[in-house]
FILO-574178 format. One record per atom (N, C-alpha, C): x, y, z. Coordinates in steps of 0.2 Angstrom, whole numbers, plus 5000, padded with zeros to 4 digits. Layout:
BEGIN
XYZ ...
REM end
This chain:
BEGIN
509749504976 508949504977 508849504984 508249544985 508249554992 507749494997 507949485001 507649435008 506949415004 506549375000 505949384999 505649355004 505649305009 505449255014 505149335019 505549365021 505949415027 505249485021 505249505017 504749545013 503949535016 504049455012 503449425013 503049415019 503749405025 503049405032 503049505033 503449525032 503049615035 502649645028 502649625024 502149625019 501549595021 501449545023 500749525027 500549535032 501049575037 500749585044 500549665044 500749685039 500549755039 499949785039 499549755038 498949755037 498549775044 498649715048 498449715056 498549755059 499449785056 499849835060 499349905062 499249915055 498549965052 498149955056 497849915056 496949915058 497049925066 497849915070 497749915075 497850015078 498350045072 498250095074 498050125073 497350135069 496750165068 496150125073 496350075077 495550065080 495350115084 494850125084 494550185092 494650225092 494950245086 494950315086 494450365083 494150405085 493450455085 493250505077 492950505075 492950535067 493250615069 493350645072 493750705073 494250675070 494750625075 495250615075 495650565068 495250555066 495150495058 495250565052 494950615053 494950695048 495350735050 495850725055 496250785059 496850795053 497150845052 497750855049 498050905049 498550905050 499350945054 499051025049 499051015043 498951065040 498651035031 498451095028 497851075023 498151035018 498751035016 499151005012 499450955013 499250905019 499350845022 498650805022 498850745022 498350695023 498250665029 497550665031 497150625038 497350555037 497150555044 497150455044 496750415039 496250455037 495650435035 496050425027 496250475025 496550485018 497050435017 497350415024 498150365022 497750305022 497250285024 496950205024 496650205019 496250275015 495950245007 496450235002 497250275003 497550284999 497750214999 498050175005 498450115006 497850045000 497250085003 496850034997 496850034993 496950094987 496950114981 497550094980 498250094982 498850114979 499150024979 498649984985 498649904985 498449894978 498149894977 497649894972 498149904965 498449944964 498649954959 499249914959 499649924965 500349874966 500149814964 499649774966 499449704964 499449694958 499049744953 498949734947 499549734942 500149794948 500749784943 501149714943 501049674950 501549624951 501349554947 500349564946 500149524942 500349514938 500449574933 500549594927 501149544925 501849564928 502149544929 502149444930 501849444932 501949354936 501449324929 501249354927 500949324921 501049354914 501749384914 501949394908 502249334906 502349314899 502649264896 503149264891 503549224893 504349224890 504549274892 504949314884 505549394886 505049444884 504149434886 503949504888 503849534893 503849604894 503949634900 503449694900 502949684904 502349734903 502349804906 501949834903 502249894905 501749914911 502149954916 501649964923 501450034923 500950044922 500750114922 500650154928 500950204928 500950244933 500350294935 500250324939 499650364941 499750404948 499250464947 499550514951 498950504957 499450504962 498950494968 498550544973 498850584971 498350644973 498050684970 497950654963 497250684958 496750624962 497150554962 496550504967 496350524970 496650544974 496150554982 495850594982 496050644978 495650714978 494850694972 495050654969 494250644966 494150584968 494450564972 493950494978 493750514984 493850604985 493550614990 493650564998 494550554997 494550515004 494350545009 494250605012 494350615019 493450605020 492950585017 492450565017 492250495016 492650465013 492750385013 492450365017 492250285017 492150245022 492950195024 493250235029 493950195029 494150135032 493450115033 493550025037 493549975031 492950015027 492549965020 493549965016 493950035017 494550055013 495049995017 494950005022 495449955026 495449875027 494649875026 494649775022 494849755017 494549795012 495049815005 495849795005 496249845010 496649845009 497149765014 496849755019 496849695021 496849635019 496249625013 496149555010 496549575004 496649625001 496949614994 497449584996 497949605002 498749585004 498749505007 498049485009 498349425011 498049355006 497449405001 497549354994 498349344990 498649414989 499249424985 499749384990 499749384997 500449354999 500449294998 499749264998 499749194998 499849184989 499749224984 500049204978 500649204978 501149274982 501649254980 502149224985 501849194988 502249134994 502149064991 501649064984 501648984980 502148994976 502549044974 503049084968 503649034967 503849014964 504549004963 504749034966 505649024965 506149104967 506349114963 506449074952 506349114948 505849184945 505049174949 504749214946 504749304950 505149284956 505249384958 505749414952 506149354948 506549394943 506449414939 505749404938 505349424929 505249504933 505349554927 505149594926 504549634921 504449714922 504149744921 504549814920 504249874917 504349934913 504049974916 504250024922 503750084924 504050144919 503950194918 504050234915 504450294918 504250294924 504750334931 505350274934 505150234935 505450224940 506050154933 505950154928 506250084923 506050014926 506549974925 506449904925 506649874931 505849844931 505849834941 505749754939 505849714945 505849654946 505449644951 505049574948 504349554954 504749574962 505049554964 505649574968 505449664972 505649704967 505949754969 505049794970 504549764965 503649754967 503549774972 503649674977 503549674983 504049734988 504649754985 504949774991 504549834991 504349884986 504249914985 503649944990 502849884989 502549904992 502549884997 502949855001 503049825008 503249875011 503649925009 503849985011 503450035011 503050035005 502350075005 502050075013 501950015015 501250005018 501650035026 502450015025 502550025032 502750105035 502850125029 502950215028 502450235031 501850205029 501450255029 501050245038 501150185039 501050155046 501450205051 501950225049 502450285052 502050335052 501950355046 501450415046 500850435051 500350375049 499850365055 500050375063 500550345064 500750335071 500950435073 501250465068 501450515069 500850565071 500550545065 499750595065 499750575073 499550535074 499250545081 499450555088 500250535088 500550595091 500850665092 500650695084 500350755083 499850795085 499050745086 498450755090 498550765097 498850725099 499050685105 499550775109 499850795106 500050885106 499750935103 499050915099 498650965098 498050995103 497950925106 497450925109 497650955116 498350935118 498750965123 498451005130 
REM end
């Protein structure tokens, strides 16, 4: 089972990580993308809230299954989302509050956790039998990936602009 102590603080810092590197930057720069088939910063800060959003619900799901039931986590395609949420139009701050408070509600539920309840699982359909565990690693990784991304976009700017 992985570090959940060592998860759980970069699971909750992540959020700040974000807000720090998207601050000041100019709405050109918030819509800018490498090419049409890539997502703007604008697009990775709605999606971090929507995909928060759903992460949460699955690890709920999960924490509040009882006994030998194991809920099924339903999956969903994220770029039919974005494209009918219309992210690069978003309001990305209202998206990145969203995605700030939802993470620091959840860490604080699951920092009250036992350290039998990351073993209960759940039933994704793609991905099988995931444990509360493998949840959190999951989206902790989610959020840092994509913090990569941003940092990238803008070093991409940073030589478009050149």
């Amino acid at each position: 089972m992985p570090d959940i102590k060592s998860l759980l603080d970069t699971y909750s810092r992540t959020p700040a990580k974000i807000e720090l590197a998207v601050s000041g930057l100019s709405e050109s720069k918030l819509r800018w993308k490498p090419n049409p088939k890539k997502w703007s910063i604008r697009e990775i800060v709605c999606h971090l809230a929507d995909a928060e959003i759903v992460g949460v619900s699955r690890m709920l799901l999960v924490i509040a299954a009882s006994g030998s039931t194991s809920p099924a986590l339903v999956p969903y395609d994220q770029d039919v989302l974005a494209e009918r949420s219309t992210y690069n139009t978003a309001d990305e701050l209202l998206a990145l509050q969203t995605f700030k408070v939802v993470r620091k509600t959840t860490t604080a539920k699951l920092r009250s956790l036992p350290a039998a309840a990351f073993e209960k699982i759940g039933h994704h359909p793609a991905r099988g039998t995931m444990t509360l565990a493998m949840l959190l690693e999951l989206y902790t990784t989610h959020g840092e990936k994509h913090l990569k991304q941003i940092e990238t976009l803008k070093e991409q700017l940073l030589t478009a602009e050149g």
